[in-house]
N, C-alpha and C positions, 0 to 999 in steps of 0.2 A: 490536338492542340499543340502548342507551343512546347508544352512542357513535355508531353508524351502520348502515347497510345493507350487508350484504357477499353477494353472488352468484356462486356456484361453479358452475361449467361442465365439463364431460369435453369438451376439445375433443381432438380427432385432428392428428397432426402429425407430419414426420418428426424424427427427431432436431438433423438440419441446421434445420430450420426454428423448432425451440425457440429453437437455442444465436444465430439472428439473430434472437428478440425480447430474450433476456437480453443479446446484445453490445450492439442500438437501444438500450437501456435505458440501458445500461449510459454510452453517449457519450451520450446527451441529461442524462442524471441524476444521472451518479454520478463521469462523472470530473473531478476534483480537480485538477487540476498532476499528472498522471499518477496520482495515486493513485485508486483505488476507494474511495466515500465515501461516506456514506449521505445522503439527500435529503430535505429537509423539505419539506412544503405549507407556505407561505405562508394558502392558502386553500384548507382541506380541498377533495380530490375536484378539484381544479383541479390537472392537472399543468403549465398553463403557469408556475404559483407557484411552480414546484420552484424550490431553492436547495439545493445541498451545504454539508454544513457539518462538520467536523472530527470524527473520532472516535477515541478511545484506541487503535482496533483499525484505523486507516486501516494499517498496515504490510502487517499478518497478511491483510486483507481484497484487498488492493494485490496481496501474494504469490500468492495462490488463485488469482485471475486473469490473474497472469503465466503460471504454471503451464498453464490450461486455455488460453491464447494459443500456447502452446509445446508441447504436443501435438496442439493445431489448424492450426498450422505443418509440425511434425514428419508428421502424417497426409497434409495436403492440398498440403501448401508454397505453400498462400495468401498473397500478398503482404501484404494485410492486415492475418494476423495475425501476422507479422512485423513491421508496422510497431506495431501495439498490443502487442506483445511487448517491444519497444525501449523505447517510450514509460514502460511500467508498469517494465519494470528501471530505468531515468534516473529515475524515481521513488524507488526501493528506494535507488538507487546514493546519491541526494540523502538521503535518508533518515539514512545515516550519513556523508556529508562535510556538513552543515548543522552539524552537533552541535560540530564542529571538534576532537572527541575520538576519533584513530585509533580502529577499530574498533566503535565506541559509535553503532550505529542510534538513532535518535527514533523515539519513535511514531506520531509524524504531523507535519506542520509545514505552513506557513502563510505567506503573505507577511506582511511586519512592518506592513502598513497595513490587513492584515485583521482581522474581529471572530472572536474563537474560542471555539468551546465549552470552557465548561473540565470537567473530569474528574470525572464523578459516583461515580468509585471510593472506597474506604474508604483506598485508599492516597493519599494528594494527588501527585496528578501535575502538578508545574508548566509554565510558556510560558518558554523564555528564548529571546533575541537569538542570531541567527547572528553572526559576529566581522564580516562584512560590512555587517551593518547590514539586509539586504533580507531576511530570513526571519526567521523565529521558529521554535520547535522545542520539544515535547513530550518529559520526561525518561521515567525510571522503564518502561524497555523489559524486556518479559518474555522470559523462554526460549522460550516458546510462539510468541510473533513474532519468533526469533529464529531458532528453526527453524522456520520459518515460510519465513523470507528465503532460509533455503541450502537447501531443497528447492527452489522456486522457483529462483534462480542457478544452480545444477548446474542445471536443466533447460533452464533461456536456454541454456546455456555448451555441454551436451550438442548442443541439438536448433535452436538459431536463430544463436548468435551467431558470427560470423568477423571474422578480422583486427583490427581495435582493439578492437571490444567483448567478444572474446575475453578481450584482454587488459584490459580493465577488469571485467570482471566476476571474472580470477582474482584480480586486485585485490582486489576487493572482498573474496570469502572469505578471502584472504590476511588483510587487515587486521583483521576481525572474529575469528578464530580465533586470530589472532598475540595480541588483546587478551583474549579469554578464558583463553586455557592461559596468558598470562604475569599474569595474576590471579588462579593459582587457582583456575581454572575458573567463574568470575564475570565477569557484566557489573558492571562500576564506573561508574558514574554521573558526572554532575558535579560532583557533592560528593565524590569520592573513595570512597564507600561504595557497598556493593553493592545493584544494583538489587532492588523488592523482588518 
């Protein structure tokens, strides 16, 4: 096509040996400050180019692979993926303590000295300052990455996490749930209004 040359293959593989090209991948290209991120070329077809760069849906994408970390744990009890299981929840966990709004996840966040993609939605999703000063943080969090987060967290909590991250992780659904049902069954934003 116009755009490039693309070559499809039927290679053979076991399962285990798929989910180690998508984990390589995954730590060369996509991970974020714990989040799952998607990867730009610099220079098409050049994966040394790669650079992540922020997306609306770093939570939701972040969640999915804590998830498949924490049944790869639960299966194998690979230390590994225990330890990427930890990393991508400390993600999630930061996710809603950045915002400095009990309960209230971001969509994605960013150190305050980094450049960020902003939000090609129809809904404008703005950047604001952590209260620290060192992050920045993405508003306008959906229910879809919100249950996103607590399927993901029940399964850390189920299948990997003991002793303090236990208790940080029931934390975490504490706060977010505490801040749902006492609004109504809404995520409130930092404007006071509900997300959209």
């Amino acid at each position: 096509t116009r755009e490039g040359i693309s070559q499809i293959k039927e290679v053979e593989m076991t399962l285990n040996d798929k989910a180690t090209v998508f984990e390589e991948r995954i730590k060369k290209r996509h991970d974020r400050y714990g989040l799952v991120s998607p990867s730009k070329l610099v220079t098409p077809g050049d994966l040394s180019t790669s650079q992540t760069i922020n997306n609306d849906n770093d939570g939701l994408w972040t969640s999915i692979y804590l998830a498949a970390e924490c049944f790869r744990f639960g299966v194998t009890n690979d230390q590994e993926a225990k330890k990427n299981a930890i990393r991508a929840y400390e993600a999630l966990e930061r996710l809603e303590t950045v915002t400095g709004i009990s309960g209230l996840p971001a969509r994605t966040f960013a150190a305050a000295t980094d450049h960020v993609t902003q939000s090609r939605s129809p809904h404008p999703k703005l950047w604001h300052p952590s209260s620290d000063g060192k992050w920045q943080w993405m508003d306008d969090t959906s229910s879809d990455e919100v249950a996103g987060h607590l399927f993901a967290v029940a399964l850390f909590y189920d299948l990997v996490a003991d002793g303090e991250m236990k208790d940080r992780a029931r934390n975490l659904v504490h706060r977010v749930m505490t801040h749902i049902i006492d609004n109504n069954f809404q995520l409130i934003d930092y404007d006071g209004l509900p997300t959209k």
